[in-house]
C-alpha positions, 0 to 999 in steps of 0.5 A, spaced: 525 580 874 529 586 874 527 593 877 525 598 872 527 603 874 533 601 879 540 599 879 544 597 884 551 596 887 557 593 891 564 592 892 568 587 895 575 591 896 578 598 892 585 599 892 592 597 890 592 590 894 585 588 889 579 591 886 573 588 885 565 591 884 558 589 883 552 590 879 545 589 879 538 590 875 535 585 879 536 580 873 542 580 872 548 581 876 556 582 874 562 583 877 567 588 874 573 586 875 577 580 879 582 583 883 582 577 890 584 570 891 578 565 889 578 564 896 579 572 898 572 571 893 569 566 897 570 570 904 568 576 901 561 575 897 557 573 903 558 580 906 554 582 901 548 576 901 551 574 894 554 567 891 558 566 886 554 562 881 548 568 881 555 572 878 552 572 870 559 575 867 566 579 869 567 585 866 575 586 866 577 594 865 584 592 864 590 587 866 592 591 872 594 585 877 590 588 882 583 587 878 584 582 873 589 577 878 583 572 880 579 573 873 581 567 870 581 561 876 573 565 878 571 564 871 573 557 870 571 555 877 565 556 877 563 557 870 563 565 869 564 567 862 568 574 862 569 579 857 574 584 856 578 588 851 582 585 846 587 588 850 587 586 856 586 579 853 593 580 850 596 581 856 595 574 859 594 575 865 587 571 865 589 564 862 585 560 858 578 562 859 573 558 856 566 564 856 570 570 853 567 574 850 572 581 846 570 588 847 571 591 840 571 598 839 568 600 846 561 599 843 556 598 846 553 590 849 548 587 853 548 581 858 541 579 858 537 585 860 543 590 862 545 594 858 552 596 858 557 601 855 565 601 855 568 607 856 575 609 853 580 612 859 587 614 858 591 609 863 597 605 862 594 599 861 594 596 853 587 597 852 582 600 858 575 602 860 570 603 865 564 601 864 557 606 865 551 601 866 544 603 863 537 600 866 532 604 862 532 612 864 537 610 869 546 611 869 550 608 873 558 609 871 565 606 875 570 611 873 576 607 877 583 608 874 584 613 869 590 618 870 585 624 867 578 626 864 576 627 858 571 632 854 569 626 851 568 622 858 564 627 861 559 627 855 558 620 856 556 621 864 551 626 861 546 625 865 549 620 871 544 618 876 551 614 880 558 615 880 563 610 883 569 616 882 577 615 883 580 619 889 587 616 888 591 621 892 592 627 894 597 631 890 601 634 897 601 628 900 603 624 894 609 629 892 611 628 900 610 622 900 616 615 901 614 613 893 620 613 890 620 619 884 618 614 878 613 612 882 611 619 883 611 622 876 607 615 874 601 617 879 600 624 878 602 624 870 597 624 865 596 616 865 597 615 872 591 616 877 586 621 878 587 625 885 582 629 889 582 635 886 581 632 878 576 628 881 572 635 883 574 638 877 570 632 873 564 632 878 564 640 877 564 639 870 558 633 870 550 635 869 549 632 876 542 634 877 541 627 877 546 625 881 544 621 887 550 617 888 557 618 889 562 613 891 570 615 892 574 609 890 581 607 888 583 611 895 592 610 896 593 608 902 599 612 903 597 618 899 590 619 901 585 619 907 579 617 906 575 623 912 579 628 907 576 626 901 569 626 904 570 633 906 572 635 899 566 631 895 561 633 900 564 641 900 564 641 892 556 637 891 553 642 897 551 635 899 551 633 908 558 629 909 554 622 911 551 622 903 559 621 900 561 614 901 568 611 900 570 605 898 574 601 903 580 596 901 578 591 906 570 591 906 569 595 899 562 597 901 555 594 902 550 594 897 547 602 895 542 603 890 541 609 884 533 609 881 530 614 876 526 620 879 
């Protein structure tokens, strides 16, 4: 049954070699993106306690191969059905997929009893979101890949009870960087990826009176440290060092919880 007041989250891998998270109400689970193997799945899930057939659903953000590679074959191997927007379904990238089921508009649904609602983001993707999670009073948002934030995006995490938030790079070590120039400018433009110092500037412009729970993901592995980006969100929520976590490209993170007060 699900907990209330509760939601809980977990990640098998963050970054640009495959993404993919999970949540929970207790009742219904979901995975948010598929960007490993089905075999990569497979080896990955029981570090978090979970099987595949406990999977209600796969949420997709956009077609980026590092989160939509291994929708298709999961989703039809063991029967998943997916949902995503129109375009992320014209891109193709998932084959045919016999459960699908089309955001339209960003508005919002449920899958059994969790309620779910698509966030436009500016990313150059064909038609992305991120998603926030709602269960009963308690709000828990992935804010993954966009290049910028928004007014209206802020808004929408008013109030946020947990936030799994892009740190993509840090802007001098990006420039600095062996990216070659293109590759550079579409990180750091409007549509790339949010760096640290955006990534503050969202958290500082929240109601974060709520906020318990603050994940870093997406973290380059080039252009980032992860020690680095703990100091800065710890620096800027006044929060001990320990209470930021980061989520990792080869173990992602174990499962951690968010509840109404």
């Amino acid at each position: 049954m699900p907990s209330n007041n509760r939601l809980r989250v977990a990640s098998l891998g963050s970054g640009s070699k495959g993404n993919a998270t999970v949540v929970s109400n207790g009742e219904v689970t979901v995975m948010v993106d598929c960007g490993f193997t089905v075999k990569e799945v497979l080896k990955r899930l029981p570090r978090i306690d979970l099987q595949p057939e406990q999977i209600d659903g796969i949420l997709v953000t956009h077609e980026h191969q590092d989160h939509i590679s291994g929708v298709g074959a999961l989703s039809r191997k063991f029967s998943i059905p997916v949902w995503a927007t129109r375009g992320s379904l014209l891109s193709g990238k998932c084959g045919n997929l016999p459960h699908c089921n089309i955001i339209e508009g960003f508005n919002p649904f449920s899958i059994g009893s969790l309620n779910i609602t698509p966030l436009s983001v500016p990313h150059d993707a064909r038609e992305p979101c991120q998603f926030l999670f709602t269960q009963d009073q308690v709000r828990l948002a992935i804010l993954t890949d966009l290049g910028c934030f928004t007014p209206k995006i802020v808004e929408q995490l008013t109030p946020c009870h947990g936030i799994l938030l892009e740190c993509n790079h840090d802007e001098e070590m990006l420039w600095n960087g062996p990216y070659p120039d293109r590759l550079k400018q579409r990180v750091a433009g409007r549509m790339g990826h949010m760096s640290n110092r955006q990534a503050i500037e969202l958290l500082q412009q929240m109601e974060r009176e709520a906020l318990q729970l603050v994940i870093a993901t997406h973290l380059s592995e080039q252009n980032n440290c992860p020690k680095l980006v703990s100091e800065l969100l710890a620096e800027a929520l006044n929060w001990p060092l320990e209470k930021v976590k980061i989520a990792q490209q080869d173990k992602g993170f174990d499962w951690h919880e968010v509840c109404s007060t």
